[in-house]
Structure formats: structure tokens, C-alpha cells
C-alpha positions, 0 to 999 in steps of 0.5 A, a space after each residue: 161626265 158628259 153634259 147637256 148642250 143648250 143652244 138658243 136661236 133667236 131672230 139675230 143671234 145664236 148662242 150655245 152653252 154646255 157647263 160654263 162654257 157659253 158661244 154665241 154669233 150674230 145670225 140673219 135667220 128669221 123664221 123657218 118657214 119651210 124645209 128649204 131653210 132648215 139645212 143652213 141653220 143646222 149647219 150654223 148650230 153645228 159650227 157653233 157648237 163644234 168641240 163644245 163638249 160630249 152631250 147626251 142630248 140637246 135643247 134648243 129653243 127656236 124662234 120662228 117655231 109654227 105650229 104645224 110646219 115640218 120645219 122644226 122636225 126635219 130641223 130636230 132630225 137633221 141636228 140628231 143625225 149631225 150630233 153626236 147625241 142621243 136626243 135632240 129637243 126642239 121647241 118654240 122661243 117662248 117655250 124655252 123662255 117660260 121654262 127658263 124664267 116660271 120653269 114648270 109652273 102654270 103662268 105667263 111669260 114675254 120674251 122681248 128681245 129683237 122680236 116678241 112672243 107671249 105665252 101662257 100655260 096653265 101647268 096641265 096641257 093647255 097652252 096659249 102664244 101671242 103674237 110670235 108674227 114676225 116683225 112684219 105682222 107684228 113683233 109689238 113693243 119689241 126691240 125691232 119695235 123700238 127701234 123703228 119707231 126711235 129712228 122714225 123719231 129721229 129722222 121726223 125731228 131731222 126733217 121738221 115734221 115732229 119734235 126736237 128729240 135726243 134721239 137724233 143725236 142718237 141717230 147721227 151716229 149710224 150716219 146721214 138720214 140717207 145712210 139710214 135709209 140705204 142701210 135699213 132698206 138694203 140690210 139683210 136683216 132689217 129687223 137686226 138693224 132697226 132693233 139696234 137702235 132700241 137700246 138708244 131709244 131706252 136710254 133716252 127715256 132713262 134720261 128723260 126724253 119725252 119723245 124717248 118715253 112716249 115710245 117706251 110707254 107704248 111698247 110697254 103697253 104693246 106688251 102687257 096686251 099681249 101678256 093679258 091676251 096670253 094669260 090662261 090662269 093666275 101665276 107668276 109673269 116671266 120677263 125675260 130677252 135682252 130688252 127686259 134689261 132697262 130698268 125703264 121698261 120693266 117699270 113701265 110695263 108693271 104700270 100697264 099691267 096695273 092699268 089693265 087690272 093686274 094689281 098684285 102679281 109676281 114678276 119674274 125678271 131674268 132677261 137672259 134665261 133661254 139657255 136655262 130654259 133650253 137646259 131644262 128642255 133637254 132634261 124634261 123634255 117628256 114633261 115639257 112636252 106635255 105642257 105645250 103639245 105643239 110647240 115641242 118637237 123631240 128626235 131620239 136614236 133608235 138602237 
């Protein structure tokens, strides 16, 4: 029988699944900005899904997908021509996060993981994305985010320009305030980098850290101005990336969204929902394009 291959491109990690077999590797790709990328990331998909299983067609959802560029279908063609499958579909990140967690639906949907991206549909052909600006633009409440600001802490604490905190502790174990440095400033990936240091800012603030939840509510509240600023209709608001894990951040992000007039709605919490949502691409591809004209990208062969 053959399947669906389903591959999920984020800014620092890569996975695949077709069935109940599921691969993933860390990656430094940060966004398609033009063509000169394209060819080493199909090589990293190609590799990844090597022997995975006979697909008829795959989705994959992409982070660093601009409107507008050739990037994503001269990406889309490449893959079709180095797979053996009929279709390729290729769509945003937060495309594929809203149809893994609202599917369908008209709604709201945040990924959050190393970099952020809000989306709102309204069931029929409008659309709206906010942020998705990369870490240098913006990225606000993200694990990138986080991170920084976690490490910001830290290193402040270290130095006796801001308050004591158990962030530092958390950060003697990346090293010496020099090690951070060179290792934030020389990375390859610095958003990599500095969001692996989120998780460390979360459980501080589970604990009760002051400095810890101070960053966490911020980045909460990061996050539901971009929820509300891509609200098109009343529906149901997706969660999902690796960050919606914390319990921490889920609560505080629920209590900005009640600050900010969102009262009673219904969350959707599924933090790893990209592969669902890169299966349901494949499958509907037709559909889902027709929800969010722009940010879907479709190849097929031609016999």
C-alpha cells in the first residue's frame, strides 16, 4: 500500500513520517530567501527520507515560506523531480501548523517553537500571517525569544547589572559568560543556540522564579498580540511547536488572551502537530490551497 510522506522544515529541525515511522535531524536552514538555498535543503529532505517508505505524494510544511518568492516552487519542482511521487505540496509552517491542530476550520493558530508565526483563516479564501519575521525582525515570544532574554538575565545577574536569578545556575552550564558569548556570537545558528535555552527559562518559572516568569508572561503576551492581530473570525485558537509543551506558558498565554477581550474561546493544544498537518496538506492539497491562496505551492507530473 503506499503512503503519504509528510516532512516538517522548521528553522533548526527537520522531521519526516510516512505511517508509524517518523525521522528527524537538527538542520541550520533559516529561511528561503532565494533560489541559491533551495538545492542543499532538497538534498537534506532527500536524505531524510531515504527508503522511508513508497509515497504517492508528499506535504511538507516549511518555515521561512515568502509570499511571493520562487523559493518554495522551485523548492516544490526540485523535490518532485528527486522523489519518487507524483505530487509534491508545499506550504508555510503555519499553514500546516493550523491544518494539524483547527484542521479545516476557520480559526487561529500560533506555532511556537524556535521562531513564531500566527495565522488566521476565515474557512473560505482569506487569510492573514503575523509575524513569521525571523528572529532578527521578529520571532516575539518564541523560543528564540526566551532564550535570549533568559541568557540576557543570566549574564545581567553574573555581572551585577540586574537581579539575582535561578537562570544563572541554568546558564553555568553552557559554560563561562565568555563561552556564551563566543558560542552565540560564532554559531552557525544562533537562533539554535539561544532558543536552547528556553526550556531552562520554563522551568525556572514553573519553579517560581521571578525573573524566569516575568520572561514567560512577556512572551505570552508576545504571543496573543499576534494571536489577535491574526484573528479574522470567531473559532477556535491552535497551540502548537515545541514551547506549547509548558504548562507555564500555555496558562499565561490564556490569561493575555482574557486580558485582551478573548474571554471564552476554545484552544487547541497539540504541540507537535506539523506532521498531522503536513499529512492533511498531501491529502487535501486542492482544498487547503484554496483556504490560504499564497502560501501553498503544489507540483505534480504531467504523463
Amino acid at each position: 500500500m503506499t503512503g503519504i510522506l509528510a516532512v516538517d522544515v522548521g528553522q533548526t529541525g527537520m522531521r519526516a513520517s510516512w505511517g508509524d515511522v517518523v525521522r528527524e535531524e537538527e538542520i541550520g536552514m533559516l529561511a528561503l530567501t532565494d533560489t541559491n538555498r533551495v538545492g542543499a535543503l532538497v538534498d537534506r529532505v532527500v536524505d531524510l527520507t531515504d527508503d522511508i517508505g513508497p509515497s504517492d505524494i508528499v506535504g511538507v510544511g516549511l518555515s521561512g515560506y515568502v509570499e511571493g518568492s520562487t523559493a518554495p516552487s522551485e523548492f516544490a519542482a526540485q523535490l518532485l523531480r528527486r522523489l519518487p511521487v507524483r505530487a509534491v505540496a508545499v506550504a508555510a509552517d503555519a499553514v500546516t501548523a493550523h491544518l494539524g491542530t483547527v484542521g479545516m476550520r476557520a480559526g487561529t493558530t500560533v506555532i511556537c517553537g524556535t521562531g513564531v508565526a500566527a495565522i488566521g483563516s476565515d474557512g473560505s479564501h482569506s487569510w492573514r500571517r503575523i509575524d513569521a519575521r525571523g528572529y532578527l525582525l521578529g520571532d516575539f515570544g518564541s523560543g528564540f525569544w526566551i532564550g535570549q532574554r533568559g541568557l540576557q538575565a543570566a549574564l545581567d545577574a553574573l555581572e551585577g547589572r540586574g537581579p539575582g536569578t535561578a537562570l544563572v545556575e541554568a546558564s553555568i552550564r553552557l559554560g563561562t559568560p565568555a563561552d556564551i558569548y563566543q558560542a552565540s556570537m560564532a554559531s552557525m545558528s544562533a537562533p539554535r543556540y539561544l532558543a536552547s535555552f528556553a526550556p531552562a527559562v520554563l522551568t525556572s518559572a514553573e519553579h517560581g522564579d521571578k525573573i524566569a516568569l516575568a520572561i514567560v508572561t512577556e512572551a505570552a503576551n508576545q504571543l496573543a498580540c499576534s494571536i489577535m492581530a491574526a484573528r479574522l473570525v470567531d473559532g477556535p485558537i491552535g497551540l502548537t511547536g515545541g514551547l506549547m509543551r509548558s504548562d507555564v506558558l500555555t496558562a499565561a498565554l490564556g490569561a493575555a488572551l482574557k486580558r485582551l477581550g478573548m474571554v471564552d474561546f476554545d484552544s487547541i493544544v497539540l504541540p507537535d502537530a506539523a506532521l498531522k498537518g503536513a499529512l492533511l496538506l498531501a491529502e487535501e492539497h486542492e482544498h487547503a490551497a484554496s483556504l490560504f491562496p499564497g502560501l501553498i505551492t503544489v507540483e505534480e507530473t504531467h504523463d
